[in-house]
Backbone bond lengths (Angstrom), bond angles and torsions (degrees), N, CA, C in turn:
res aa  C-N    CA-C-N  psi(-1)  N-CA   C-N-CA  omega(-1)  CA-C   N-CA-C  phi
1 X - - - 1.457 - - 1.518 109.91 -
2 X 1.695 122.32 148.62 1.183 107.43 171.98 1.381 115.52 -89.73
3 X 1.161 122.51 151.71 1.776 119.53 176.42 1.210 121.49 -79.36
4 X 1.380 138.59 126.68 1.558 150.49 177.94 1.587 99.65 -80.36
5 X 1.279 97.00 -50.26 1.784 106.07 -155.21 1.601 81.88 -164.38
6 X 2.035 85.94 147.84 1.515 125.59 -170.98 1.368 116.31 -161.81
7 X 1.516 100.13 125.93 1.482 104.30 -163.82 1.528 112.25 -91.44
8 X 1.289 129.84 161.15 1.442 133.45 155.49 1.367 112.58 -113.69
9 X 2.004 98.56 116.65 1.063 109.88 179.48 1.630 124.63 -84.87
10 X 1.416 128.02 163.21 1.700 123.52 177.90 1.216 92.81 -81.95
11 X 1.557 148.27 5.38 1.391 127.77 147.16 1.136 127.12 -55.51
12 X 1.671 105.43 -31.80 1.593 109.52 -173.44 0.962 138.67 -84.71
13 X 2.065 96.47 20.70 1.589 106.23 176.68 1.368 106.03 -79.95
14 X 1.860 111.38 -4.13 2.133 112.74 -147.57 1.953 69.58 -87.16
15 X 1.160 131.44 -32.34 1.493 122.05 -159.09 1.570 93.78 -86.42
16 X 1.064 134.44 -54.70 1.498 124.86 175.70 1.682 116.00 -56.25
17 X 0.966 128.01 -39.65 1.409 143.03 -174.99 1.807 116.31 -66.67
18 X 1.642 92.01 -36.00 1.362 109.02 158.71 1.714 113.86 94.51
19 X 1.959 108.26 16.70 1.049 128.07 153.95 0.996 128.64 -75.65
20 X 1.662 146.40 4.01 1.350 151.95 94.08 1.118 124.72 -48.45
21 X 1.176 153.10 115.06 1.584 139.30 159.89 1.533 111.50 -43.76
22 X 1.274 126.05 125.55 1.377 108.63 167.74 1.661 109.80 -131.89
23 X 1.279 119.31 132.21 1.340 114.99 -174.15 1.979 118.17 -72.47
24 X 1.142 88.35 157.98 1.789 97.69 -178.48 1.305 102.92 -65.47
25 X 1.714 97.49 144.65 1.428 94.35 178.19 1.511 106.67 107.52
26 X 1.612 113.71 -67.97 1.361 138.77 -154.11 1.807 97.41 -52.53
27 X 1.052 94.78 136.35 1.934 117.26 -179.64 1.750 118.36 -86.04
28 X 1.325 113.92 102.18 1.646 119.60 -164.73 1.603 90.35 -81.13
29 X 1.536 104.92 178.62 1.286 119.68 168.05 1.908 102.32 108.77
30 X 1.573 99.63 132.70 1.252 104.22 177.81 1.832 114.72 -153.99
31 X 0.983 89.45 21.97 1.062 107.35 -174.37 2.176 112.77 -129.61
32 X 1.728 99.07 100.51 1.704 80.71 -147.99 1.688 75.30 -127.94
33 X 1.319 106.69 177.68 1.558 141.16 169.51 1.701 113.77 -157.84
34 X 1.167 108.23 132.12 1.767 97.64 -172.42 2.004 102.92 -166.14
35 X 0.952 118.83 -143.64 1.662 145.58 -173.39 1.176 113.94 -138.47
36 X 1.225 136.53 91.74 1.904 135.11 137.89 1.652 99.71 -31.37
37 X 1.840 86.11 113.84 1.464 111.94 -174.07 1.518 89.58 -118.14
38 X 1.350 119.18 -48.62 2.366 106.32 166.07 1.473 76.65 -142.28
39 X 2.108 74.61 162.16 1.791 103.21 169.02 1.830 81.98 -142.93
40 X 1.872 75.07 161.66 1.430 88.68 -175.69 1.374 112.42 -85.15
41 X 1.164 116.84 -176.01 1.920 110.42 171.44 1.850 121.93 -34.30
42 X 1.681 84.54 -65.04 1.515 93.47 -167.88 1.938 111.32 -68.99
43 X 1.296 112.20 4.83 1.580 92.66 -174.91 2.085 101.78 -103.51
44 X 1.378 72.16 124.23 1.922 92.67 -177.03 1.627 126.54 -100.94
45 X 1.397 105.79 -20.74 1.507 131.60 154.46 1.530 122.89 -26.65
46 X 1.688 94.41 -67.82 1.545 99.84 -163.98 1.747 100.00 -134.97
47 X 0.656 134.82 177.65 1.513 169.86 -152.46 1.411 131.62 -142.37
48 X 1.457 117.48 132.13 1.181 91.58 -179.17 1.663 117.97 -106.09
49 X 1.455 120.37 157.27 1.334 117.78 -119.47 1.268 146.06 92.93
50 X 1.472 102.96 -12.17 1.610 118.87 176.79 1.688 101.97 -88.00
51 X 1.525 120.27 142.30 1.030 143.07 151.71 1.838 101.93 -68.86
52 X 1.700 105.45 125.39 1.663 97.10 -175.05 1.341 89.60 -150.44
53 X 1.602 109.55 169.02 1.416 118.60 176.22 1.751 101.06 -114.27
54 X 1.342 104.30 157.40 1.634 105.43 173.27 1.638 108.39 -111.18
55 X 1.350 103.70 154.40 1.451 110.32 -176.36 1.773 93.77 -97.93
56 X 1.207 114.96 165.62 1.163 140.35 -155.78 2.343 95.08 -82.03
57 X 1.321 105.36 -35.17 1.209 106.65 -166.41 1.683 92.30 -153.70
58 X 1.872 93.05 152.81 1.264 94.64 -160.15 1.913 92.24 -119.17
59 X 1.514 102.26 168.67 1.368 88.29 -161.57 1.715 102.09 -151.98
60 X 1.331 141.98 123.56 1.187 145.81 -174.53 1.525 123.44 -48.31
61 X 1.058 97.86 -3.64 2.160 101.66 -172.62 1.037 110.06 87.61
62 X 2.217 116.38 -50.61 1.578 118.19 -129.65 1.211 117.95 -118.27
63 X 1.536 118.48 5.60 1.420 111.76 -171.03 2.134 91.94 -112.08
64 X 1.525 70.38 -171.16 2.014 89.96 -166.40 1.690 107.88 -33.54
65 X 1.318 104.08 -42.43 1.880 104.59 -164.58 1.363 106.62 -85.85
66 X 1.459 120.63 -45.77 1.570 129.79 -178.32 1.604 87.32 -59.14
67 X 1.519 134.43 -32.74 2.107 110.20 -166.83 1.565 100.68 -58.41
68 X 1.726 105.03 -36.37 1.315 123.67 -122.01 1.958 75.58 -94.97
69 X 1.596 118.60 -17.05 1.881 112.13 -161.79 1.115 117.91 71.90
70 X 1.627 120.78 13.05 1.534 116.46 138.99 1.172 145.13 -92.46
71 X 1.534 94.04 75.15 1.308 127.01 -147.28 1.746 98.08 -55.84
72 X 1.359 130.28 -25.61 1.500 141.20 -155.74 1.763 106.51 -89.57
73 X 1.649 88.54 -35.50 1.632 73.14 167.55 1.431 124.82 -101.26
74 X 1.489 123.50 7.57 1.566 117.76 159.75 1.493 123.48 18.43
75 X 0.866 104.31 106.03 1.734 102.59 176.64 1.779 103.89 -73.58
76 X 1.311 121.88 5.18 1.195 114.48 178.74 1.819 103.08 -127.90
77 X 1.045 124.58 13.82 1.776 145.70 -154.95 1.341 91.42 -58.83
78 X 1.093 125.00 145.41 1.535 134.82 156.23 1.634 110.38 -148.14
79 X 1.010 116.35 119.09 1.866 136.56 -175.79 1.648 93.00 -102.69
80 X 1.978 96.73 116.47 1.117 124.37 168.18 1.618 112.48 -47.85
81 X 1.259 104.38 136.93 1.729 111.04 157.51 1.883 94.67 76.09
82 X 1.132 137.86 25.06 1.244 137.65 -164.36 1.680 115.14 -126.41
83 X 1.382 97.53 -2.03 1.672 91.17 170.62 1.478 116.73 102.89
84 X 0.888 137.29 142.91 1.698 125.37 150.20 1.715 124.44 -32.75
85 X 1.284 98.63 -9.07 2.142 94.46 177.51 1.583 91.96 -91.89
86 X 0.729 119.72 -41.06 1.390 125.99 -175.03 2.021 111.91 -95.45
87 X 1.097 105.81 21.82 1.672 103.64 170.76 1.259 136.80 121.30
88 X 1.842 103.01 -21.76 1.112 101.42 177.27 1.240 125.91 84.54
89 X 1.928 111.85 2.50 1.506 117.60 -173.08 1.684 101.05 -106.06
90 X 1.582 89.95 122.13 1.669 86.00 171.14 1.355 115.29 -77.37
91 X 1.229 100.68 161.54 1.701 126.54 -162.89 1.504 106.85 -75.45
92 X 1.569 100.08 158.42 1.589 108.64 162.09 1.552 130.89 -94.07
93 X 1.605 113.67 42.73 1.122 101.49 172.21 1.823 107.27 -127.34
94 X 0.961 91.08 87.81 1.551 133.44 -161.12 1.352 138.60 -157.60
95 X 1.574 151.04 171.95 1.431 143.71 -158.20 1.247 93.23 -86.04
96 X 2.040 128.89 -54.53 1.040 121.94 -166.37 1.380 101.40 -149.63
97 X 1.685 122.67 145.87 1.452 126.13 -159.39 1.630 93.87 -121.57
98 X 1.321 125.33 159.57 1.258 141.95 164.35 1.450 94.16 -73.35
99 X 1.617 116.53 162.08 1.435 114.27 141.34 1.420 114.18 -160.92
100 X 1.257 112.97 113.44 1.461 113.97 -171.68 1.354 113.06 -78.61
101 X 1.680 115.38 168.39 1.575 118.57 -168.84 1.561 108.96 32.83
102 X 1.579 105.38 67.88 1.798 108.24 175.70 1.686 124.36 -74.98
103 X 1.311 110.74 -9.35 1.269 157.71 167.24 1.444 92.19 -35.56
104 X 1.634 111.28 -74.43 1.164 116.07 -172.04 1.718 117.49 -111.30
105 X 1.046 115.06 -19.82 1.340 121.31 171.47 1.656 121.16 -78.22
106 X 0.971 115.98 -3.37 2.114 130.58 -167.89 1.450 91.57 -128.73
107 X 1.363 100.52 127.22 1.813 99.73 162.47 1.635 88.73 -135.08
108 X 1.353 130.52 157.19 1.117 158.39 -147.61 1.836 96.69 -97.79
109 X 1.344 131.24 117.94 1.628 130.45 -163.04 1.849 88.18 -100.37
110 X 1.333 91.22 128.06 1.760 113.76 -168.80 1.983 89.53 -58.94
111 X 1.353 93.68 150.86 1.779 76.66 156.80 0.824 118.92 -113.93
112 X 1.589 117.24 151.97 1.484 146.87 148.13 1.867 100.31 144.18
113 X 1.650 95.54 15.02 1.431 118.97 165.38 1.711 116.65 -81.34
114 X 1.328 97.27 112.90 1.331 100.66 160.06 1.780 130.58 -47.50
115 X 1.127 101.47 124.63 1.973 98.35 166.73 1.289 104.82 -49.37
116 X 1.239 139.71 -59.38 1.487 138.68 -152.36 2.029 93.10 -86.47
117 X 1.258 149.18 -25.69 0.890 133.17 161.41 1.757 120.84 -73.41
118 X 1.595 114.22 -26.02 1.097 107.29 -167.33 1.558 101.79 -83.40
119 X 1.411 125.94 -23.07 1.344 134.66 158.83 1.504 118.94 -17.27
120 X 1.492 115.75 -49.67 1.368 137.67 163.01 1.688 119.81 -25.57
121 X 1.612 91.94 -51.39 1.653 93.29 -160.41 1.262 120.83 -87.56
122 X 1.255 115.62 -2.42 1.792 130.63 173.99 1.310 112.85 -79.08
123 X 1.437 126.40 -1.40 1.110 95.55 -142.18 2.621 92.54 -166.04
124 X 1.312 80.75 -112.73 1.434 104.35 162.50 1.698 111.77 -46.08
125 X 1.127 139.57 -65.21 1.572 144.70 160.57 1.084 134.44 -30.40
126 X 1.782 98.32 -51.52 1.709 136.81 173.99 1.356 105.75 -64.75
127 X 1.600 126.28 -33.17 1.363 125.47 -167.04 1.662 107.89 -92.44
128 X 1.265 120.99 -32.51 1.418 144.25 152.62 1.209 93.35 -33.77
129 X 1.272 109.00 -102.96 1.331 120.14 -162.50 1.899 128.56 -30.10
130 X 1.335 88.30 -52.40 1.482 120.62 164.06 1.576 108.21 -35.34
131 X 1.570 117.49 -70.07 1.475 126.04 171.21 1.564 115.68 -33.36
132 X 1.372 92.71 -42.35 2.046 96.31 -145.53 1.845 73.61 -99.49
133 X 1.189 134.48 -37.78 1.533 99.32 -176.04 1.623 99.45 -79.41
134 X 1.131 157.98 7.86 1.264 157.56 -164.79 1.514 94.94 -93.74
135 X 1.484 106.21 -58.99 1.622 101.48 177.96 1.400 137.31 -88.26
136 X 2.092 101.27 47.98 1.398 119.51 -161.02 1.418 130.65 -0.45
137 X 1.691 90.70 56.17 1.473 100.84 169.94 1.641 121.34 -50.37
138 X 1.493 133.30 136.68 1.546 128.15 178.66 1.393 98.03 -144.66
139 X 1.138 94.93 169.12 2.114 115.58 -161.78 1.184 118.18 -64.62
140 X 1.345 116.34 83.65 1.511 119.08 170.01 1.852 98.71 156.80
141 X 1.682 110.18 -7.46 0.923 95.20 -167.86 2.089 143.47 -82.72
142 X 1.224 136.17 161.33 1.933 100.13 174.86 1.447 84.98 -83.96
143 X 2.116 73.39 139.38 1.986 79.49 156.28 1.554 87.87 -128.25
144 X 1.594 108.42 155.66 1.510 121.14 -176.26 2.127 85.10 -117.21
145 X 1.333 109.89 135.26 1.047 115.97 175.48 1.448 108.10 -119.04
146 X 1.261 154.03 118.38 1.442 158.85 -168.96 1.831 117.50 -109.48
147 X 1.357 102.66 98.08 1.482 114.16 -179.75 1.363 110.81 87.38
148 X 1.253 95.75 100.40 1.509 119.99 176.20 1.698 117.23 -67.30
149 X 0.897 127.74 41.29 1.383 120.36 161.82 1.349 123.90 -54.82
150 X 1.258 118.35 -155.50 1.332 131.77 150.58 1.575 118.43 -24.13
151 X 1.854 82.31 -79.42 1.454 88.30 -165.03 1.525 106.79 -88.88
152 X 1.313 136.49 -19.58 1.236 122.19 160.92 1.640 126.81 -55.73
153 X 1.312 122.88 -15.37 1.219 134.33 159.63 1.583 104.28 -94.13
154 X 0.826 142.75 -6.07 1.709 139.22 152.73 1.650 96.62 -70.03
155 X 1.466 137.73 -54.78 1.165 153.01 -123.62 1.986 91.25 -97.19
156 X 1.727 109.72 -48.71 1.440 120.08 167.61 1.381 109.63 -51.11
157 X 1.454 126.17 -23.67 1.803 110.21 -146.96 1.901 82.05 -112.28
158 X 1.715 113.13 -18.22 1.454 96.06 -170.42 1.469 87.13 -91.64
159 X 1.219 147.84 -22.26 1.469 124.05 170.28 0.798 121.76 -49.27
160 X 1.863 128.27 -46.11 1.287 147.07 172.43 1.356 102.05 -47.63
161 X 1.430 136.89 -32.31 1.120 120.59 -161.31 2.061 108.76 -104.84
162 X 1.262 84.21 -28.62 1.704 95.41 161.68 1.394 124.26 -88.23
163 X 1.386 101.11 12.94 1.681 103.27 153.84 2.147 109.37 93.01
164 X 1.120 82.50 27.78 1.746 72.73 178.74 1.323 119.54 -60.61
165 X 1.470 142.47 148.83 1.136 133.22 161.07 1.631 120.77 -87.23
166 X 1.194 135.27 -9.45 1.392 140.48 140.31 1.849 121.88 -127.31
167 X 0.950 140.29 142.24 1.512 142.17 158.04 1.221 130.70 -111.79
168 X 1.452 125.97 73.24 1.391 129.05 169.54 1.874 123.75 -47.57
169 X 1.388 86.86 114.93 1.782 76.56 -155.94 1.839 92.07 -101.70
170 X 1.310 143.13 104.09 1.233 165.28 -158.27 2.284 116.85 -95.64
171 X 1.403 100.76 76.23 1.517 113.12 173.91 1.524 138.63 -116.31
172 X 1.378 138.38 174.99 1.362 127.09 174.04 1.177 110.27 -91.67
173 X 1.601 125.86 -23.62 1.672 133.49 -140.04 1.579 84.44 -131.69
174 X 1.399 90.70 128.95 1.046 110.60 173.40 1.191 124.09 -78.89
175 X 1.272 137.38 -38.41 1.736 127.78 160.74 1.469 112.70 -66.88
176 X 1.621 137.92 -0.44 1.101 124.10 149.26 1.773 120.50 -63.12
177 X 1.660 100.35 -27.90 1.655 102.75 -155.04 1.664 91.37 -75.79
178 X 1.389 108.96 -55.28 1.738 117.23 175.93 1.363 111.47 -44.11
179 X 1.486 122.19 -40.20 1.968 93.45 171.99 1.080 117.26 -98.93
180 X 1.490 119.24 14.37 1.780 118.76 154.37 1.400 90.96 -67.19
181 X 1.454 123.78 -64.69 1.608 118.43 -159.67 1.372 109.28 -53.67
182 X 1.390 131.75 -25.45 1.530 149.94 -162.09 1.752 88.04 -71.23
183 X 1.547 102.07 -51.51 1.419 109.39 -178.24 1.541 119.51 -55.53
184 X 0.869 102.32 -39.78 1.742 116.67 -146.59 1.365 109.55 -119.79
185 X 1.362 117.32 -33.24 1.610 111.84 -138.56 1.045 145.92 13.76
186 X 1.463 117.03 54.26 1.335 149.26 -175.17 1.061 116.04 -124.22
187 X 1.077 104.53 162.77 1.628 130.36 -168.67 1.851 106.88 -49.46
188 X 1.449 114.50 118.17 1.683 120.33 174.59 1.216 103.91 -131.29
189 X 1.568 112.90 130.84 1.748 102.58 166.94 1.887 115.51 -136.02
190 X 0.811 116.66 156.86 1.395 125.97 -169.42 2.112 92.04 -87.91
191 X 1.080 98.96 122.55 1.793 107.73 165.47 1.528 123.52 -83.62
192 X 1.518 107.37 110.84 1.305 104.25 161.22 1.989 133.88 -6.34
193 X 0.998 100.55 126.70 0.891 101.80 -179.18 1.699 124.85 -96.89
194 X 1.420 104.16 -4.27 1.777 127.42 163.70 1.383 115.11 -101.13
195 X 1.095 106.10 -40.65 1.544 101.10 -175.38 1.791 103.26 -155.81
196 X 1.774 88.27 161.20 1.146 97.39 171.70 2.268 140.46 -39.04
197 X 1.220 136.72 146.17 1.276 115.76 166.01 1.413 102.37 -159.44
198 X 1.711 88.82 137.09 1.308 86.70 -164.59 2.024 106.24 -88.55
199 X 1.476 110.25 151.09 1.542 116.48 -171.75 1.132 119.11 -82.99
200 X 1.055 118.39 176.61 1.725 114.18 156.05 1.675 126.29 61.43
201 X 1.350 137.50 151.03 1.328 119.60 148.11 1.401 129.57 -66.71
202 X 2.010 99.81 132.86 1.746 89.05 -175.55 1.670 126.16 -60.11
203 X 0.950 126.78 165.82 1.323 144.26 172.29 1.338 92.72 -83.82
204 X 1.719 101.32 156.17 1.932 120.17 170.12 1.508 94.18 -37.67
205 X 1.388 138.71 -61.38 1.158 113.72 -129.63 1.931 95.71 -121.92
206 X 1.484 111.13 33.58 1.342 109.61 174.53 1.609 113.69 101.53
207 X 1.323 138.41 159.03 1.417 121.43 -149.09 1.381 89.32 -150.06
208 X 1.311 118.76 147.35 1.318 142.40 157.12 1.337 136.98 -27.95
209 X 0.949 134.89 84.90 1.952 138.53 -152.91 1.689 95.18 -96.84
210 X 1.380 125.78 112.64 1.349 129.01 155.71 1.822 133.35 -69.12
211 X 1.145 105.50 119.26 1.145 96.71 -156.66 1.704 124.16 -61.80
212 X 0.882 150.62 158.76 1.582 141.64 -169.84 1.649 114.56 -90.64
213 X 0.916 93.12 96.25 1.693 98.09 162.70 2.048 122.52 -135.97
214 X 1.121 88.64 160.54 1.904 95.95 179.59 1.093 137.36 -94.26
215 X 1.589 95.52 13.38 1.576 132.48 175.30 1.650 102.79 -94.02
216 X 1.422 97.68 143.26 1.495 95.74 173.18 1.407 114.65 -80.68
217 X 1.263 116.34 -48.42 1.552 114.14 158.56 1.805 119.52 -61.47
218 X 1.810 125.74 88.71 1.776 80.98 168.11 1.188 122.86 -101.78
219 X 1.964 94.29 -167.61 1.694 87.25 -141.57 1.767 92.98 -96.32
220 X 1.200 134.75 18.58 1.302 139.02 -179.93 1.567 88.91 -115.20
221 X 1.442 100.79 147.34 1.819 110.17 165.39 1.066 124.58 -77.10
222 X 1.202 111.22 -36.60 1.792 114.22 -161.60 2.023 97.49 -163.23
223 X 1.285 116.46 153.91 1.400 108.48 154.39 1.372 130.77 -94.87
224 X 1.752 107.60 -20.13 1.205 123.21 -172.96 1.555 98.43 -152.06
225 X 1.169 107.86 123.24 1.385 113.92 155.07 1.208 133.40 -105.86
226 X 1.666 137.04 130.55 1.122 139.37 -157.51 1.882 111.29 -66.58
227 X 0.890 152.76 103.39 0.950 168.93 -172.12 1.892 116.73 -10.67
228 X 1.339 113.68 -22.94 1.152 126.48 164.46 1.994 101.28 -111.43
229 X 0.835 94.31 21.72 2.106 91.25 -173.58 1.714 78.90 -96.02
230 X 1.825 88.65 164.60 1.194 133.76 168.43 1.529 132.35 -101.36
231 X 1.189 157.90 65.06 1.428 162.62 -164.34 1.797 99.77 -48.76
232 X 1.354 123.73 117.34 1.759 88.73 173.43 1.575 56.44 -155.62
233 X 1.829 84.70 153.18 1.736 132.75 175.50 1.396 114.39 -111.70
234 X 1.258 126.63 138.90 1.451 123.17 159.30 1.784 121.45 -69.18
235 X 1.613 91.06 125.76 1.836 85.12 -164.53 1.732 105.62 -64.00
């Protein structure tokens, strides 16, 4: 496919940083939007001529995790732009990317969708989303979200969309907390940086305590979870 638009992910600091090995030469980027210019026989999905988005990792359909739609752990998985430890698939930040099993890795971008918004859903959106349905969030429920990045602000807008009845959105940086509120207009608070505090109003049965760190991401989920709550991490 040729590429329109290509995102840079905050993973791709572990490949610059040199916590992936990545070989010379080797082509980053996993995060794509572009045009099916050929498909091979077997892909029935898309067309070429189609405007499509790429998913971050590609995945066989057919073994134990793909029956099951865990599509991420593929026993055959390879993540674009990631090197030979990771697959050997070069990246999309480039004119035109390979992409194997397009079947399942290409979905067709609706129109009157932006390239630079549909960028979102491969990837950064997908991982959001992923979290908050993991911790069978349902309509009415608190969700406490911790570190507003990317995808923790992907992770705020899919609660919103699975129906939360409050979202405590939990950061250090203050122009992250304001476009959660931009999002939501709900409740955001910045965490101590000495000690613990707990957010939000409690629920009947006791409320969610975030743990204290000076990281915008921290690396604990929760300190206490309310007894019907959910703890979930971005994989």
């Amino acid at each position: 496919m040729k590429i329109a638009a290509s995102g840079i992910c905050g993973s791709d600091l572990h490949l610059y940083h040199g916590r992936i090995p990545l070989e010379a030469g080797f082509i980053l980027g996993h995060e794509f939007v572009g045009t099916v210019t050929a498909a091979g026989p077997d892909v029935t999905d898309v067309a070429v001529g189609d405007r499509v988005l790429g998913c971050f990792v590609t995945a066989c359909g057919r073994c134990f995790f793909c029956r099951r739609r865990d599509f991420h752990k593929c026993t055959e998985a390879r993540v674009f732009g990631h090197g030979k430890a990771l697959g050997g698939l070069q990246g999309a930040q480039a004119e035109q990317v390979l992409v194997p099993h397009a079947n399942l890795t290409l979905r067709r971008v609706p129109p009157g969708l932006s390239n630079d918004a549909a960028l979102f859903a491969g990837d950064v959106m997908g991982t959001g989303f992923h979290a908050v349905r993991g911790a069978d969030v349902a309509p009415g429920d608190v969700v406490v979200v911790l570190g507003l990045g990317p995808v923790g602000l992907c992770a705020v807008q899919a609660a919103r969309a699975l129906g939360a009845g409050q979202i405590i959105a939990v950061d250090t940086v203050a122009e992250r907390l304001a476009m959660a509120e931009r999002f939501e207009r709900r409740r955001s608070t910045r965490p101590s940086r000495t000690r613990r505090r707990r957010c939000g109003k409690p629920p009947a049965d006791g409320a969610p305590t975030p743990a204290s760190t000076p990281s915008a991401t921290p690396t604990r989920s929760t300190s206490r979870v309310a007894s019907r709550g959910t703890a979930a991490r971005s994989p």
